[in-house]
Structures are given as structure tokens and as C-alpha cells.
N, C-alpha and C positions, 0 to 999 in steps of 0.2 A: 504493500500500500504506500502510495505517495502522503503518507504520515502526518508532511509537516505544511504538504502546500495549501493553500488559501483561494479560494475565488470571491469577488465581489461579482454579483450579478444584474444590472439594472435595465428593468422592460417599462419604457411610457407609452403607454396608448391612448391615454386621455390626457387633453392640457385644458385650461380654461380657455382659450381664446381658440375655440374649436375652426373660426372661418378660418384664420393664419395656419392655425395647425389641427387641422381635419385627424377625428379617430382613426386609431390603428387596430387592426385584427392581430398583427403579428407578434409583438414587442412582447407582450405577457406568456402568451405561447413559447416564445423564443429561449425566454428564460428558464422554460421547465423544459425545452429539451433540451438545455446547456446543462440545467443539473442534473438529468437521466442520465445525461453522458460523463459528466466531471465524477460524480460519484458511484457510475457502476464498476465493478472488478473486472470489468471488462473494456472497460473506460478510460477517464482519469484517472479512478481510484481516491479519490479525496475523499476525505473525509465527511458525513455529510455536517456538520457541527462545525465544518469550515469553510462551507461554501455559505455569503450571504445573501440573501435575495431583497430585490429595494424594487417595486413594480406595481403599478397603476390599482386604483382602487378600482372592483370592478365590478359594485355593487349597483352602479348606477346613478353615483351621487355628484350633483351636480354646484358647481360655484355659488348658486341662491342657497340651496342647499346648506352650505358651511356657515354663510352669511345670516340664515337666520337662525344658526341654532350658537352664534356670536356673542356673548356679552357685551351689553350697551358699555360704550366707549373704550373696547376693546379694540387697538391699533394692529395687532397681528396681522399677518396676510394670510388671510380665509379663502385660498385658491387650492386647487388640485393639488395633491401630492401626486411624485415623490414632488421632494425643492430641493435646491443644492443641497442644503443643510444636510438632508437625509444623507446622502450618498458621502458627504464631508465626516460627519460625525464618525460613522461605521470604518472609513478609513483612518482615520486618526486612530481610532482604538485600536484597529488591528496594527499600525504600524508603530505603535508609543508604547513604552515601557508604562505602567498602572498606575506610578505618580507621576506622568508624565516627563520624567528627570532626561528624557534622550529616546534614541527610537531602538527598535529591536533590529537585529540582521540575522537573516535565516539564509541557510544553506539549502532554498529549494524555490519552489515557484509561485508567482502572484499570477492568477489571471483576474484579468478587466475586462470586463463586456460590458456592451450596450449597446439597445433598440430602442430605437424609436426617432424623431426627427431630431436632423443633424444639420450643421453647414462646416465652411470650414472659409478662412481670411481670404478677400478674393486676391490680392495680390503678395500672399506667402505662398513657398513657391513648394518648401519640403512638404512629404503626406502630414495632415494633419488634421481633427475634427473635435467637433463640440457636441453634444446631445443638447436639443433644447430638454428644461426644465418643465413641471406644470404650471409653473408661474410666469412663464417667459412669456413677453408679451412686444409691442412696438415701442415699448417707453421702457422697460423694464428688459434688459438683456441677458436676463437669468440662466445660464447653461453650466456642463459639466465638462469642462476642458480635460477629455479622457486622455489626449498623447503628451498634455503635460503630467499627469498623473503618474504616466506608466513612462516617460521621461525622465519625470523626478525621482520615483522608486529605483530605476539605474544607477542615475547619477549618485544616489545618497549610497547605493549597494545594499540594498535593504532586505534584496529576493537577487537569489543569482539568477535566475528566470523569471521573466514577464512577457505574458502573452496577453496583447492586445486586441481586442473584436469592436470595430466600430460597427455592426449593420446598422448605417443610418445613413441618408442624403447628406451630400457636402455640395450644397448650395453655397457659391462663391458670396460673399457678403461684403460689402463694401461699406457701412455703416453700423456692421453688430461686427464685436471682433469676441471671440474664443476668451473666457477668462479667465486668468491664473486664481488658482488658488493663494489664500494667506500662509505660505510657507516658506522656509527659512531657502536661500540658497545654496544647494551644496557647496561646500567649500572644499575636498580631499580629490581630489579629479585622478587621483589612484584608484578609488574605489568604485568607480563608471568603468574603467578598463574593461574587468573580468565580467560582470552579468552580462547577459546575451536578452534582445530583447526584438519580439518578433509580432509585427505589426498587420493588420487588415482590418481593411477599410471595403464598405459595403461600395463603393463606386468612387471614379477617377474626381480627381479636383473639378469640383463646380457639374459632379455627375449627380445623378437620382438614384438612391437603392431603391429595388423592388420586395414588395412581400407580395403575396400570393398565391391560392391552393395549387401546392403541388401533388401531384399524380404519384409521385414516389414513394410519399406520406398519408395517402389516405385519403386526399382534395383537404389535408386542414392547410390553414393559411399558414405560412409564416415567411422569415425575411429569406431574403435568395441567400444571402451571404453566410448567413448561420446553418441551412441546409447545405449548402455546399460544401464547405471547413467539414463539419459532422460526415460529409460523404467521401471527402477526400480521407480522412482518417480510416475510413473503411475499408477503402478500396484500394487506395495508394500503395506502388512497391509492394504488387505483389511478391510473398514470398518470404517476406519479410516482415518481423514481429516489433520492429520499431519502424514511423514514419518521421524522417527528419523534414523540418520547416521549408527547405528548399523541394521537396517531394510535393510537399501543402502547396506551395506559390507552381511549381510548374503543372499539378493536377488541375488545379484551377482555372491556369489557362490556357492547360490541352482542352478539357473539359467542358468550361466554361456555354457554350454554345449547344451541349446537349445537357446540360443541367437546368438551360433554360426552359426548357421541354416544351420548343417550338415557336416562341415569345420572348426575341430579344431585349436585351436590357444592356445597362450601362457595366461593362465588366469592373470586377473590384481591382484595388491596390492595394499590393502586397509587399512589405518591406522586411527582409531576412534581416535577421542580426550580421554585426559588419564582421564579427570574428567568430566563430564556430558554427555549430548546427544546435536545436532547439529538439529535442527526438519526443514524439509521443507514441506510449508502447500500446503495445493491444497483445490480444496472442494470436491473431492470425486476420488475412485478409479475405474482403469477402469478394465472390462473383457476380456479376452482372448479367443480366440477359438480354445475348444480341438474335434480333431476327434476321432468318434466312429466306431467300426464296429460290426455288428450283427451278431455272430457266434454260438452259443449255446442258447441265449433267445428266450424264448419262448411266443407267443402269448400274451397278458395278464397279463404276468410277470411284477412287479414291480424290480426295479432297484435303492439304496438310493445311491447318491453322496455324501459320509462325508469327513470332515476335521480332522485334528488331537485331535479335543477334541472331537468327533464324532459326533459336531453337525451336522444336516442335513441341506446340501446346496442344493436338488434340487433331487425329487423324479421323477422316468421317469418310462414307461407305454408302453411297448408296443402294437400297436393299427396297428395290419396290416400294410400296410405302412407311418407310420407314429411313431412317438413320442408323447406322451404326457409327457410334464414337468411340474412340479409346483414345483417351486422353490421358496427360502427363501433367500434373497441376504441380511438379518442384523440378525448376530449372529446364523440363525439359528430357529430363529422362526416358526413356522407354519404357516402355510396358506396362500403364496406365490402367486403370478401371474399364471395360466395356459395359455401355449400355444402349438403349436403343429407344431413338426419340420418333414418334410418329409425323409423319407429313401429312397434314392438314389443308388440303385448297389451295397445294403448292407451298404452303409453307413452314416452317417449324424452328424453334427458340431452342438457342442452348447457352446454358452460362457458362464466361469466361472472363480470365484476369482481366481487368481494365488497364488500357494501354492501347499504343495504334500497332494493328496487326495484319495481316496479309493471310489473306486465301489465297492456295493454289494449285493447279492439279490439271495435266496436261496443257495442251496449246491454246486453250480458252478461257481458262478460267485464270483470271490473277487480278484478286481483286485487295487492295488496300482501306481497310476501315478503323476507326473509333468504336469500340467496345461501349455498345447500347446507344448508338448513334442511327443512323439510318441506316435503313432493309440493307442489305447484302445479297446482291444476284450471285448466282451459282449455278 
């Protein structure tokens, strides 16, 4: 078990100034498939007692609401939670010693997430984003400046690891800028060296993140960025029981365009640590299901599924109606599982490693694809 690591997790779906910032389906969703995943033993593995969650009330309760259940000449701001505050508080605690005397530094990892609307400075130029708050308004610039957050945590050395998830819009802004937090500036620039710290962002500078039912999930809504990362971890390097960060960033954007599942969007940005790799372990990866269709093969024919080093992922047979496969699902090897998948109206599904792969098999058939991307003639 990742023992000692930490997640803060924060979902807005609701702000008070609903015309500027229109509900979200995704943001609350997001957060509980961030913590399915941070604390399954198949997962992150965190602890669940150190994962914290900060995300929109979802009872229905409205800014009149707050205001009339108010005490007369009560000055407070009676808007939507979360407010900065919330998300401020919870981090100070976890990063501060109990009398506050200096901060703690652990030998493991912070994650930072957040959903819901975002922008980011229009003319700074590095990745960078804000969450609007539920009090954020046109007079009032309330946000959670997530990359100085998970900046500052570097620079102090506070988490040798920080993973950062903005799925949000980073709407260029030219009159709201990103607010720092009231925190000290690092001063030791030794101890920024060694963390490693590994960044995504729901969409390009001055792009729109999407949420939306995805088909992978069930039709429930959620943000594209947060189902992606979760499916990159799944599927990423085959073969392999740990996925390093640069695995994450190039999955994303082989991928990116069948994750979309047929409805483009604004691709995300993704920022690897400058010095090492960031590994998230699993214990194993999962398969995909690519459609075939039989156009040209003939009776008999064999048919090889290779991968870029042209090992052989999975030899197929055609057999009347059916398939015969025998596949190699480690490196490649021979002499694999056979079993026998039916053709259907011409066509038939079989799962394999994700990755771009080539069919091929005699003088007709050579065909190169994206694993669960579009039909593949055969």
C-alpha cells in the first residue's frame, strides 16, 4: 500500500452565478471515480483516510437559499460552497506540523485534482490553471490556483511526488488572473531539485475541457480528461505492471481521438517532470476491443496481429464462421491460448493490447490500426 500518500480531491458543479458558470454533470462524478481509483489495491492504493474530498452540495440548495436561513446582519458570504477557504484550510492541515511551528516533508506522493470551470492568464505562456470557486463571480475573482499549489509543494519539497489533474477549461482571461495563495516563498531551491512533478491539464491554453456521457462508462457523464488518465492507466505499456508518466502523456495523445468516441474536443496538456519518470503501478494491463470485418479473407487464410517490433500478438484463422485465434498476450511469445470467436454479419470483436498494430497475411491484407479505433477490413 502507498501508506503515506495523500490526495486532495475537489468536484464544482454548482457556482452561484449559474448564467457565467452554467451547472456541471461531471465534476462530483469525477471525484468519486478519482477515489474508486486512488484507493482500490488495484489502484492507487491510498489510503482511504487520506484521500480528501471538497465537492459541490448536491442537494439542491440554492444562493436564496443560504441567504434566508442568514442571520440579520450577518456579513458572511452566503454563496455556494466549496470557497477557496475550503480547499485552503484542508491543505494547510495536511501540509503543517499541529502547532503549526513549520511544515511536514514526506517521502511519497501528493495528488491534486480538480473539476469543474477553469481558465488560465491569457498572456502567460507556461501550462497553467485556476478552478473557478462557488463564489466567483465578475466583481469577485475567487479561484483555486491548482499549478501554484502543486508548484509550491515542489519547491518547499514537501511530497517527493505531485500529480496534478486540472479537468477544467482554461479560458485565456485577460482581466481575472489565477490567485496565489497567502504562502511563504520557498526559500532552499535544493529542495525543488529532487520531487518530480507531473502535470494535466483538461485542454490546450485558452482551450475548453469536455465532460460528457461516455459509452465506455455506462452513458454516465463525466470530464474527458479524468476518463482518459483512468484509461490510460489501464491500458498503457502493455505488459507491464508499472505505467511511467511519459507512457500517460504519449497514451493520451496516440489515443486521444478514439477516447473521444467520435466527438472531437480540445486535446489536453500534459507536462512530465523535467528529471525522472512519475510510475503508477497496477498489476496488470487491460485489453480493448477492436472490431473486424471480413472483406477479402479467404477461407483458411491465416491472418498475424503484430506490434511495432513485429512481435506476434495473436494469429487468426479463418474457419467458416468463425475465428480461430491463438494469441501470445507476453512479449510475443508463441504458443498462446486458442479460442474461437464467431463471425457475425461479417463481423467479429476481439480484445487486444492497446497500441498501433498491423494486420497481415498474404498479398492483400496489410492493414495498420489503433486498438478500439475504427472497423479493420480483413
Amino acid at each position: 500500500m502507498a501508506s503515506d500518500d495523500y490526495a486532495i480531491l475537489v468536484g464544482i458543479s454548482r457556482y452561484g452565478d449559474p448564467e457565467r458558470l452554467p451547472d456541471l454533470q461531471g465534476p462530483v462524478r469525477d471525484v468519486k471515480l478519482m477515489r474508486d481509483w486512488l484507493t482500490s489495491p488495484t489502484g492507487g492504493d491510498v489510503p482511504a483516510t487520506h484521500v480528501i474530498e471538497i465537492v459541490s452540495d448536491e442537494t439542491g440548495m440554492t444562493p436564496a437559499d443560504l441567504s434566508a436561513g442568514a442571520v440579520a446582519g450577518d456579513d458572511d458570504d452566503h454563496t455556494l460552497p466549496p470557497l477557496f477557504q475550503d480547499f485552503f484550510k484542508k491543505f494547510l492541515k495536511l501540509v503543517s506540523k499541529p502547532d503549526r511551528s513549520g511544515y511536514i516533508y514526506r517521502d511519497s506522493r501528493l495528488y491534486l485534482y480538480f473539476s469543474g470551470h477553469g481558465f488560465c492568464q491569457k498572456y502567460r505562456r507556461e501550462a497553467h490553471a485556476a478552478l473557478f470557486v462557488g463564489n466567483s463571480s465578475p466583481i469577485e475573482n475567487w479561484n483555486i490556483y491548482g499549478t501554484y499549489f502543486a508548484q509550491w509543494t515542489k519547491d518547499q519539497g514537501l511530497f517527493s511526488e505531485i500529480v496534478l489533474i486540472m479537468d477544467c477549461c482554461r479560458d485565456a482571461k485577460l482581466t481575472q488572473r489565477p490567485m496565489p495563495p497567502p504562502l511563504p516563498q520557498p526559500t532552499n531551491i535544493g529542495a525543488s531539485v529532487s520531487p518530480k512533478l507531473f502535470e494535466l491539464y483538461g485542454a490546450p491554453r485558452g482551450g475548453k475541457a469536455q465532460e460528457r456521457a461516455i459509452v465506455a462508462r455506462n452513458g454516465e457523464v463525466h470530464g474527458l480528461l479524468t476518463h482518459a488518465f483512468l484509461d490510460a492507466l489501464e491500458h498503457a505499456e502493455w505488459g507491464k505492471t508499472a505505467v511511467p508518466s511519459q507512457a500517460v502523456k504519449n497514451y493520451l495523445e496516440s489515443q486521444w481521438r478514439i477516447l473521444c468516441e467520435g466527438r472531437p474536443a480540445d486535446p489536453p496538456e500534459v507536462v512530465v517532470p523535467s528529471i525522472g519518470e512519475i510510475y503508477f503501478q497496477r498489476k496488470a494491463a487491460k485489453l480493448k476491443s477492436q472490431r473486424f470485418k471480413v472483406k477479402h479473407w479467404g477461407d483458411g487464410e491465416k491472418v498475424r496481429i503484430v506490434n511495432g517490433q513485429f512481435d506476434v500478438i495473436a494469429e487468426l484463422t479463418l474457419d467458416g464462421s468463425q475465428v480461430k485465434v491463438r494469441r501470445s498476450l507476453q512479449n510475443g511469445d508463441s504458443g498462446g491460448e486458442e479460442v474461437a470467436i464467431p463471425v457475425v454479419d461479417g463481423e467479429f470483436e476481439l480484445p487486444l493490447p492497446v497500441s498501433l498494430l498491423m494486420a497481415t497475411g498474404g498479398a492483400s491484407i496489410q492493414q495498420k490500426f489503433e486498438t478500439g479505433g475504427d472497423d479493420v477490413e480483413l
